[in-house]
C-alpha positions, 0 to 999 in steps of 0.5 A: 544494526546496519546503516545504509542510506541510499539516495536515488535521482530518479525512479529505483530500476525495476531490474536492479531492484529484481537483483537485490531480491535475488541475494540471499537473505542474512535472515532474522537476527533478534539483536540485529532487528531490521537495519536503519536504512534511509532511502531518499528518491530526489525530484519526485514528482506526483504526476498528472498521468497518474492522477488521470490513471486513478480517476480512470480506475475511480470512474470519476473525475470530480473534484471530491473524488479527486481530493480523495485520489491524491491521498492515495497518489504518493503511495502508488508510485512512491511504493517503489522507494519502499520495495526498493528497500525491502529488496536491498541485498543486505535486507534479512528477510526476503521480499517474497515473505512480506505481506502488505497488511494495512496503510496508514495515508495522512495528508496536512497540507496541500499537495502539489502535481507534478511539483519537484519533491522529496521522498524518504522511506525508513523502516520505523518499528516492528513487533515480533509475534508467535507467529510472524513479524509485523514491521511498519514502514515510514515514508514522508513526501517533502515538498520544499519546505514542508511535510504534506504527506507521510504514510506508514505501510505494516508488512507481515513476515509469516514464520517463528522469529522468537523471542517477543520483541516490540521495537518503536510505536505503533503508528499505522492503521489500528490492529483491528479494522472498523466492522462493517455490517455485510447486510447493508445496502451496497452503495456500488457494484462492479467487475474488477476490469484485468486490463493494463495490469503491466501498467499499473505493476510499473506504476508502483513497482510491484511486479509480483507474477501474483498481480500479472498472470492467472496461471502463475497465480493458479500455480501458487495456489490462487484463483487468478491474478489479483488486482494491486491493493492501491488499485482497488483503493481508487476504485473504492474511493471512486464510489464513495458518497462525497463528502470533504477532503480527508485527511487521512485513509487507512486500509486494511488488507484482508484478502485478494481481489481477483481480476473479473470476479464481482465485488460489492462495496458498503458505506457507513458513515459516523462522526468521525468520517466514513467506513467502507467494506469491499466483498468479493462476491461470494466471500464472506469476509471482506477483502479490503476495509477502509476509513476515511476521516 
């Protein structure tokens, strides 16, 4: 298994990371598993433009909006660290085979804007299954002396990668989502706006043409560009019922949000926090689930 730790003192270049990616990858080993890696971005920082940015896309700047927004703030601009990661050259499988399949953001304690911090990325546990590889990728921000938040991101590797191998817990967002009852009365309704599209791939480092052109998009089989997954998270966070500050907010990904298209947000709420559902018009099946609690 192979070591590497890298520590970065300011954000990992887009351009060194579009390398990396370029180099060929050594491919799954069983007995390899993914490489222990530990990667460390020093002084970074939860900025305020970000904050703005986010309640920009949440059309709102209220203060339960807000606490719910920088729940998902690190994992916007900290998504660089982990792609810087998974682009590594000596990374067995290349960056174009991983799918973001769900989130898991927990906060326990205060978080802090624009306060010097630092981010660490590790890959933590993966299972190999018939059909593909899911891998869980850990991410803590450390803020002096303490954890506020840490995250865990499941990636999906689609192909055979046999035999079946479970490495370390699963710690991340549930297998299976929360089930949302499309019959509800929707609690919003809007079109998801295409503009700064740049803006926001620079924000988190994915510069995926699959996010920025429609005609790329339409090329690989896609109905247009679709929106970054934490960008339709603010938005749905934006509109959800108030309520109090959430310590934790998984996501699962379930399909593409295409820019302009219609999407309809349902809510239900329980003991154990809020479950919310995000349709593309015309789609039956959601595009994004969420828990808060």
């Amino acid at each position: 298994m192979t070591t590497h730790h890298r520590t970065y003192l300011k954000p990992p270049s887009l351009p060194a990371m579009g390398l990396g990616a370029l180099w060929p990858s050594a491919g799954w080993q069983s007995k390899l598993g993914f490489p222990t890696f530990s990667f460390i971005w020093r002084d970074y920082r939860i900025g305020a433009d970000l904050l703005r940015e986010l309640q920009r896309l949440a059309c709102s700047d209220d203060v339960a909006t807000t606490d719910r927004l920088l729940l998902l703030a690190p994992h916007v601009t900290g998504f660089r660290l982990t792609l810087a990661m998974l682009m590594h050259p000596d990374w067995p499988l290349p960056i174009w085979q991983a799918l973001q399949l769900r989130n898991r953001l927990t906060r326990s304690g205060a978080l802090k804007v624009a306060v010097p911090s630092d981010l660490i990325a590790q890959a933590t546990a993966w299972r190999v299954h018939d059909k593909g590889i899911e891998l869980d990728v850990h991410v803590q921000l450390l803020q002096g002396d303490d954890c506020p938040w840490e995250s865990v991101t499941t990636f999906y590797y689609r192909g055979r990668f046999a035999p079946p191998l479970t490495h370390g817990p699963l710690e991340g967002a549930a297998l299976i989502s929360p089930t949302i009852d499309p019959a509800l009365a929707p609690v919003a309704h809007w079109a998801v706006d295409g503009d700064r599209r740049l803006h926001f791939a620079r924000l988190t480092g994915d510069g995926n043409p699959l996010h920025l052109l429609d005609a790329y998009a339409r090329r690989t089989g896609f109905a247009a560009a679709s929106a970054h997954p934490q960008r339709i998270a603010a938005q749905c966070l934006g509109h959800l019922a108030p309520s109090p500050p959430p310590r934790q907010l998984d996501l699962w990904l379930k399909g593409p949000v295409y820019y302009g298209r219609a999407v309809t947000l349902r809510e239900t709420r329980s003991g154990d926090g809020a479950h919310f559902a995000l349709w593309v018009d015309g789609d039956e099946r959601a595009a994004m689930v969420g828990q808060l609690s």
